[in-house]
Structures are given as C-alpha cells and as structure tokens.
C-alpha positions in Angstrom: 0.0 0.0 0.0 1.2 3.9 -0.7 1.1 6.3 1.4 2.8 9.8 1.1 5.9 8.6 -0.6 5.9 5.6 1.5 5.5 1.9 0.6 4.0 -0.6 3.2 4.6 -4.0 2.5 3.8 -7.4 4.5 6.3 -10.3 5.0 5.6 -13.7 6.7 7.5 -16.9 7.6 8.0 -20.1 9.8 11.4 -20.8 11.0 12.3 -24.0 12.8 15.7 -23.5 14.4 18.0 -21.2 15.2 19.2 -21.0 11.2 19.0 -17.0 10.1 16.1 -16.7 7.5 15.0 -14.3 5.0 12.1 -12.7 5.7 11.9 -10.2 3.1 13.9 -8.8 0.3 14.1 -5.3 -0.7 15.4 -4.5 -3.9 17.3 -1.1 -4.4 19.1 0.9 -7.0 21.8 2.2 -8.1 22.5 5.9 -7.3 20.4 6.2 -4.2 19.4 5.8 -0.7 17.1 3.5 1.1 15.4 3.9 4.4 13.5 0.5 6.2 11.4 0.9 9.1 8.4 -1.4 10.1 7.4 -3.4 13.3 7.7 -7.2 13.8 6.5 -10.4 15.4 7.1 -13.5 16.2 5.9 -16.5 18.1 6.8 -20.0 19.2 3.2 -22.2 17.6 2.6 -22.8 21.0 2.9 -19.1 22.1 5.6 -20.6 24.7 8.1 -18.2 23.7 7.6 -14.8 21.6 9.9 -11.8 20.0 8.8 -8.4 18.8 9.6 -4.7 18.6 10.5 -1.9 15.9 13.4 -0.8 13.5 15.2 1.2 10.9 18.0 0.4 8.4 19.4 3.5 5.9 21.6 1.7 3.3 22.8 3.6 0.3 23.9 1.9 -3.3 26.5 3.8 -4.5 27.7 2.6 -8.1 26.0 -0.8 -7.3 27.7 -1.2 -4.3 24.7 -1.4 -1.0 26.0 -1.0 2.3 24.5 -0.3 5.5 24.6 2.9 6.8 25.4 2.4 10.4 23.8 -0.3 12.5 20.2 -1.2 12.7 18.3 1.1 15.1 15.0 0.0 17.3 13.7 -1.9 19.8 13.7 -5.8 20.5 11.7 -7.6 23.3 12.1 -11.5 23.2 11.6 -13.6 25.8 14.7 -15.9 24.1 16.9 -16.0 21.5 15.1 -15.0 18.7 15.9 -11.9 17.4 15.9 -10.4 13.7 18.4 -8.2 11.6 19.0 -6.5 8.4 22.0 -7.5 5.7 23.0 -7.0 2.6 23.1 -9.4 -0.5 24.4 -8.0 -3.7 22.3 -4.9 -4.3 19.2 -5.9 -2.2 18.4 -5.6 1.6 17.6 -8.4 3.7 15.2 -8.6 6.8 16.2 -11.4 8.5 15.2 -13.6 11.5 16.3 -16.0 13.8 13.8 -18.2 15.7 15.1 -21.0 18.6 14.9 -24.9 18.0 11.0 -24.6 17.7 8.6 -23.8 15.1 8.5 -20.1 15.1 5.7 -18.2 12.9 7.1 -14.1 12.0 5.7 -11.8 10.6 6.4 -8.1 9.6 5.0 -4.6 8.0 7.5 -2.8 6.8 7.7 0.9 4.8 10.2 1.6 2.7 11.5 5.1 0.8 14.2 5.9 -1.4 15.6 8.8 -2.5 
C-alpha cells in the first residue's frame, strides 16, 4: 500500500531452528538511498516463547555497491533467542530472522523510501 511517498509492505515466515532466514527482500538501485522501518512479530506455535519490537536500516547503493549505513536502530523484546536483523546481498536488503529450535511463525509490516 502507498502512502505519502511511503510503501508498506507485509512479510511472513516459519522458522524451525536457530538457522538466520530471509524474511523479506528489498530491492534497491543504483544511485540512491534506502530507508527500512516497520514493526515485527514472532511467536513460538505454542505461544511458549515470543519476540517483537520496531526498527530502521538506511543503506545507500552507491555505483551498485549497498551498504548499511550504520547499524540497525530499534527496539527488541524477546523472551529468548530469537531476534531479527537486516544485511545485505548483492544490491538488495535483507530482513532477516532467527527463531530457537522450535517452530516459530514471523511476521512483519515494513515501509520503505528511497531517494
């Protein structure tokens, strides 16, 4: 959905183990800069164990080249392990998550803009 210059977009996946996993992929391009920010969930199925919260990435692809620009601000409550992450692969962003030995459902809204 758009919304004054912003895209909001929904992600969802099951993780099993503690094995980082993309949850979503953001593509960017070249000459410009890229700012993430959304909320997130997740949940052990039997609700045993949870992890949520809030955060921004600002990455910039200069020439092709994406980095991060500083770290991954926001706000993480678990009551574990699990947590979740951006990186970088090639010239797209990557939200990722990492559950505990358990079958963990996540899900996320995100917004993105780029200028």
């Amino acid at each position: 959905t758009s919304s004054g210059g912003f895209t909001w977009t929904e992600a969802t996946v099951a993780t099993a183990d503690a094995t980082p996993t993309t949850l979503a992929t953001i593509a960017t391009s070249s000459e410009s800069v890229t700012t993430v920010s959304g909320i997130i969930s997740g949940a052990q199925d039997t609700y045993a164990d949870c992890c949520g919260g809030d955060y921004v990435g600002v990455f910039k692809n200069d020439g092709g080249v994406l980095t991060q620009v500083g770290s991954t601000g926001g706000n993480v409550e678990t009551t574990s392990t699990a947590t979740f992450t951006f990186t970088t692969s090639g010239t797209n962003i990557i939200l990722q998550v990492t559950g505990i030995a358990a079958t963990y459902n996540w899900k996320a809204s995100y917004r993105t803009i780029t200028n």
